[in-house]
C-alpha positions, 0 to 999 in steps of 0.5 A: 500500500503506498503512502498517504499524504495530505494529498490523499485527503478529500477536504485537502482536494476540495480546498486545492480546488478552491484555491485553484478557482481563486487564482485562475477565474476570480483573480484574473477578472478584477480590475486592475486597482483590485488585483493588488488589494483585494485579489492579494487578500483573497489569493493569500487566504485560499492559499492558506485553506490548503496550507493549513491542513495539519497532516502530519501533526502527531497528536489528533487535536494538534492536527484538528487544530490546523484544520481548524484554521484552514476552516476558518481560511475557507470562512475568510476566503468567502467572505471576500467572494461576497465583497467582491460580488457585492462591489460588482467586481465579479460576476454572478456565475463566478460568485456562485460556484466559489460559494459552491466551492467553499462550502463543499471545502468546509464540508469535508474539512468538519468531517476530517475534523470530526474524524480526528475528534473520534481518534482522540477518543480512542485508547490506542492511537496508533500513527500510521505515517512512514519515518525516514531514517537518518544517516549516522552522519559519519 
């Protein structure tokens, strides 16, 4: 069975794809003056759903905690669609799917925090990651 990564995880894909959406269709359709202040936040802030996912944190409510902030990177990141939709800087099909996006992000990013919750709870919390082995440096 090979490795899995954070790249494995559902809400991480769902997040990638926001993120994705917000640099190729939302970014690029603002208007010059809003690329460098609105488009800067927002890009930072999809940037930063991805980012936070805490896999590989070795204690479930540490990683819970990361998802956690990746949530609320998912939270800020719609509310800048809605500024943006509001000033009639995007338009209505644009707004509408990254709405569709982020709340499908949030979504699965509850459920992966659920599950870790879950694991928390268990007596036997066994870490099924890979180490890698260090030289001897000699």
């Amino acid at each position: 069975m090979p490795i899995q990564t954070f790249e494995d995880l559902e809400c991480w894909k769902a997040c990638r794809k926001l993120r994705i959406f917000i640099a190729k269709k939302v970014v690029p359709v603002l208007p010059k003056y809003e690329q460098y202040r609105l488009g800067d936040q927002i890009l930072r802030t999809a940037r930063s759903t991805t980012a936070n996912i805490g896999y590989g944190r070795f204690h479930y409510l540490d990683n819970a905690k990361f998802c956690s902030n990746a949530r609320g990177s998912c939270w800020e990141t719609l509310d800048h669609l809605i500024t943006a939709y509001d000033e009639e800087l995007i338009p209505d099909d644009i707004y509408q799917h990254g709405r569709d996006l982020s709340h499908h992000a949030i979504k699965l990013l509850n459920g992966y925090m659920n599950y870790l919750y879950k694991q928390s709870k268990k007596k036997s919390t066994n870490l099924n990651e890979e180490f890698a082995e260090y030289g001897s440096g000699g």
